[in-house]
ZAZALUM-619792 format. One line per 2 residues: number of its first residue (from 1); for each residue y, x, z of N, C-alpha, C, O, CB. Coordinates in steps of 0.05 Angstrom, whole numbers, plus 5000, padded with zeros to 4 digits. Atoms other than C-alpha are relative to their C-alpha. Glycine has a CB too. Layout:
<sites>
NUM> Y X Z Y X Z Y X Z Y X Z Y X Z ~ ...
</sites>
This chain:
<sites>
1> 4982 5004 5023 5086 5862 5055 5005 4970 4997 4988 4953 4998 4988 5013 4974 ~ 4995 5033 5006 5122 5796 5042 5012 4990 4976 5030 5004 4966 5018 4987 5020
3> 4995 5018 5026 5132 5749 4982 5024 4994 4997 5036 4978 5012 4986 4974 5000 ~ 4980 5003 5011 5191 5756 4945 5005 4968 4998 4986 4951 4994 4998 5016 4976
5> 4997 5032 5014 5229 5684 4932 4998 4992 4973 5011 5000 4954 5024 4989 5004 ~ 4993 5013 5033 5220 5651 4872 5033 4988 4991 5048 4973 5003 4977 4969 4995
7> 4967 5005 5002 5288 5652 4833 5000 4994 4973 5022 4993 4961 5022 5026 5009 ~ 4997 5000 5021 5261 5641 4768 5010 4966 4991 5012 4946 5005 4975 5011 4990
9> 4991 5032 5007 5286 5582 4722 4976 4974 4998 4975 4950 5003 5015 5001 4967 ~ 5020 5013 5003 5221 5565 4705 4984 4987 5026 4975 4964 5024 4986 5016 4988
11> 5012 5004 4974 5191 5560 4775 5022 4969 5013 5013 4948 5022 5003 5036 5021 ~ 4985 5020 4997 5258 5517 4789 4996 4968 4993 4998 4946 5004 5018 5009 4990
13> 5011 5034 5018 5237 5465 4733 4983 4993 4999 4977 4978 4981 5001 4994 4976 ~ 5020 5016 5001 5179 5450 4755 4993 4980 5019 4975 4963 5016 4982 5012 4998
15> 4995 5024 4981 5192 5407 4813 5025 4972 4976 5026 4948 4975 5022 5019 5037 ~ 4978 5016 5016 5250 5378 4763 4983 4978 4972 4989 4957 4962 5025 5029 4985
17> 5002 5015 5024 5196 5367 4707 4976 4978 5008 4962 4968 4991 4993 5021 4972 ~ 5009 5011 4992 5158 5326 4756 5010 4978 5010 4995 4958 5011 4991 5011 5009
19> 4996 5022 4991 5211 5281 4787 5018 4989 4978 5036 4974 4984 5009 5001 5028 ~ 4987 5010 5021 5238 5267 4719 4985 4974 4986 4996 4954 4975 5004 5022 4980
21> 5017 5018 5015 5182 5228 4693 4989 4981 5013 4980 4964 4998 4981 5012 4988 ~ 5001 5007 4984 5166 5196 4761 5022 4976 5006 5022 4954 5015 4999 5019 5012
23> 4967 5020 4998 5236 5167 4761 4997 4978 4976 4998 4954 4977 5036 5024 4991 ~ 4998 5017 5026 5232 5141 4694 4977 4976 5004 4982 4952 5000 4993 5019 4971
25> 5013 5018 5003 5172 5111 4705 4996 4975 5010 4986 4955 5000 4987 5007 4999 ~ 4987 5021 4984 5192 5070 4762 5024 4986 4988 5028 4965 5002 5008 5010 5025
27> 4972 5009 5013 5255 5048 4725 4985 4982 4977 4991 4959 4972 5024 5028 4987 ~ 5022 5025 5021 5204 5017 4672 4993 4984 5021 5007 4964 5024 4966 5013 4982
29> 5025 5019 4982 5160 4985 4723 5023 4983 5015 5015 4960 5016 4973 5022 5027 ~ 4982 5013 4982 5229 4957 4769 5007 4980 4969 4994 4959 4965 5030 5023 5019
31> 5004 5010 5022 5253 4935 4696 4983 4975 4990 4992 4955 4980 4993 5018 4991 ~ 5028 5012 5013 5189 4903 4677 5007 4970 5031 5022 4951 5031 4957 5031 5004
33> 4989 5015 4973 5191 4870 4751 5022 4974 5004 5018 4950 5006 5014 5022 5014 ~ 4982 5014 4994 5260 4849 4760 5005 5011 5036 5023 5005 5052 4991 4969 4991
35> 4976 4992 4973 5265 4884 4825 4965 5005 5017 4943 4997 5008 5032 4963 5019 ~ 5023 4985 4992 5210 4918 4873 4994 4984 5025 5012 4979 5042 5004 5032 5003
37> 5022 5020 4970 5156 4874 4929 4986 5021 5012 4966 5031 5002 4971 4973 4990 ~ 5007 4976 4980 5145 4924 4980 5002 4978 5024 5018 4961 5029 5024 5032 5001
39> 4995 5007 4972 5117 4908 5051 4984 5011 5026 4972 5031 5019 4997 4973 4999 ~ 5022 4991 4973 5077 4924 5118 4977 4988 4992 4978 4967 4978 5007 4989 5032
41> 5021 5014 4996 5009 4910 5123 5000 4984 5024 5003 4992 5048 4981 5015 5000 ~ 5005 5025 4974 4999 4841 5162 4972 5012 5020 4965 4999 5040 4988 4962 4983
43> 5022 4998 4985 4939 4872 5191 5005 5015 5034 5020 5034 5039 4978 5017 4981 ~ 4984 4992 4974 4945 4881 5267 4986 5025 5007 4961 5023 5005 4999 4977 5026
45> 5002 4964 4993 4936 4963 5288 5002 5014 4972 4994 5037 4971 4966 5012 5015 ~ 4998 4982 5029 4951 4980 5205 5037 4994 5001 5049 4973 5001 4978 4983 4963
47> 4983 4992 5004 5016 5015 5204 5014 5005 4970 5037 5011 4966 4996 5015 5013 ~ 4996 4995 5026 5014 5019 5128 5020 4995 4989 5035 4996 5008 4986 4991 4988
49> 4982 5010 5025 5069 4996 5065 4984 4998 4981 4964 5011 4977 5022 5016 4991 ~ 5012 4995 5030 5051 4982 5002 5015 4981 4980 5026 4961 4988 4967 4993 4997
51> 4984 5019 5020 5081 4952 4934 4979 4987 4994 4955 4993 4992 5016 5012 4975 ~ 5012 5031 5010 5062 4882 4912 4996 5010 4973 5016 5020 4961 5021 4969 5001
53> 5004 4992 5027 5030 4899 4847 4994 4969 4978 5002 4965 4955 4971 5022 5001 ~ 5009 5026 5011 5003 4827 4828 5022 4984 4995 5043 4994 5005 4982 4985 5018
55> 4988 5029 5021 5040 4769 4794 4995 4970 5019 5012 4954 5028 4976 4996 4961 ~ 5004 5033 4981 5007 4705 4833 5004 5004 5029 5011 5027 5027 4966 4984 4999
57> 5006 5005 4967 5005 4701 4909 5010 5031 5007 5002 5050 4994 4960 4991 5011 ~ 4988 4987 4998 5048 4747 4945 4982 5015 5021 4971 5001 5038 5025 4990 5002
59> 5012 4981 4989 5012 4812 4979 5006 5000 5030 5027 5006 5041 5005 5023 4987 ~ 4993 4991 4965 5002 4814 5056 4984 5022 5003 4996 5032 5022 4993 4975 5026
61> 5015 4980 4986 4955 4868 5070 4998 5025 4975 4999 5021 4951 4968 4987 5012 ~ 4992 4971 5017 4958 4945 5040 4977 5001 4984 4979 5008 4960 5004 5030 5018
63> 5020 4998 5016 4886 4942 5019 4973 4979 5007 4972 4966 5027 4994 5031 5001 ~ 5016 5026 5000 4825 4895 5008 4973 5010 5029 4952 4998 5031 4983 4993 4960
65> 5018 4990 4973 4785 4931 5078 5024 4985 5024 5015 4982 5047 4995 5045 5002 ~ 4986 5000 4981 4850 4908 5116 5000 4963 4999 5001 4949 5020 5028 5021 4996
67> 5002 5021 5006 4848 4843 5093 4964 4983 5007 4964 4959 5012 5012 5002 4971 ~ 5018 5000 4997 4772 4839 5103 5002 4996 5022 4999 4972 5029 4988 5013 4992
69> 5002 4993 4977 4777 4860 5169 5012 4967 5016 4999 4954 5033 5018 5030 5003 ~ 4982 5027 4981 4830 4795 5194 4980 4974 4993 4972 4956 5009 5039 4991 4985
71> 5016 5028 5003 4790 4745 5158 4978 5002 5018 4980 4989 5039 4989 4993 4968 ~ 5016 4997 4985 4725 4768 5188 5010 4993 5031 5000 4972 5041 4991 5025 4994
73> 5000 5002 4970 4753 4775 5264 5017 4967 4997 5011 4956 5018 5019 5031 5020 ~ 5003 5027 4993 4779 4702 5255 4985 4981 4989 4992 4958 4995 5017 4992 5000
75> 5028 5010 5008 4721 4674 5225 4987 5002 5035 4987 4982 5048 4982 5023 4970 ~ 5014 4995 4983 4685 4706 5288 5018 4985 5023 5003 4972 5038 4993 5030 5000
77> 4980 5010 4982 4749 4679 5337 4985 4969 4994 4970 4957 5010 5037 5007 4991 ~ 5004 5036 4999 4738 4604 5310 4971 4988 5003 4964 4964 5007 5012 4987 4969
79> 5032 5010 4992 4658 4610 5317 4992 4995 5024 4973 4980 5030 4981 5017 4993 ~ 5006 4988 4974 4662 4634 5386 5010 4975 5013 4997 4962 5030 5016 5030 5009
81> 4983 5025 4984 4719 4574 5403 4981 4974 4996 4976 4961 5016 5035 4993 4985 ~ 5004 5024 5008 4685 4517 5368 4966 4999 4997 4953 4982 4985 5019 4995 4974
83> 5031 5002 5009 4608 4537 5372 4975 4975 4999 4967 4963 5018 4989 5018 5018 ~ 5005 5031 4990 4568 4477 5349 4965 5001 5014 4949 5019 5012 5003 4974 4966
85> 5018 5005 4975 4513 4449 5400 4970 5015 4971 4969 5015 4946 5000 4953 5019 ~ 5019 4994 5014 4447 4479 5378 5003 5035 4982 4982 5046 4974 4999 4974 4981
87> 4990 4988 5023 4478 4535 5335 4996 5029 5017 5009 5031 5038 5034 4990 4987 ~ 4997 4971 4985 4455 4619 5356 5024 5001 4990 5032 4989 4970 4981 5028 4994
89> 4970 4983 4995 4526 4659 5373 4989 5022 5012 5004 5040 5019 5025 4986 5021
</sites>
């Protein structure tokens, strides 16, 4: 036996009473803004986006593990290049 479609009004408006308030609330927040900072993550093999949420210093990486990650492997890059005499690596 198979599942009738949903044809009710109600069933209709509930995708409607979800992207109503969704909308709006972005229209505050662009508003508020002045216009929306969206970008890639700088991190190299993160395919990500994400919106600039902050106010000072403009967002390069999607989240604070991706950002972790670059500093660390060049921290480890410039130890490896410049290791000083005496110093375990």
């Amino acid at each position: 036996m198979t599942a009738a479609p949903v044809t009710s009004k109600a069933a209709a408006g509930v995708g409607l009473t979800h992207w109503l308030p969704s909308t709006a609330a972005l229209a505050l927040w662009l508003g508020e803004r002045g216009g929306c900072a969206w970008g890639r993550c700088a991190a190299p093999g993160c395919a990500r986006y994400f919106i600039d949420t902050g106010r000072r210093a403009p967002q390069r990486y999607c989240t604070p593990r991706c950002a972790t990650r670059v500093r660390v492997a060049a921290h480890r890059a410039q130890r490896s290049d410049g290791a000083r005499p005496g110093s375990v690596v």
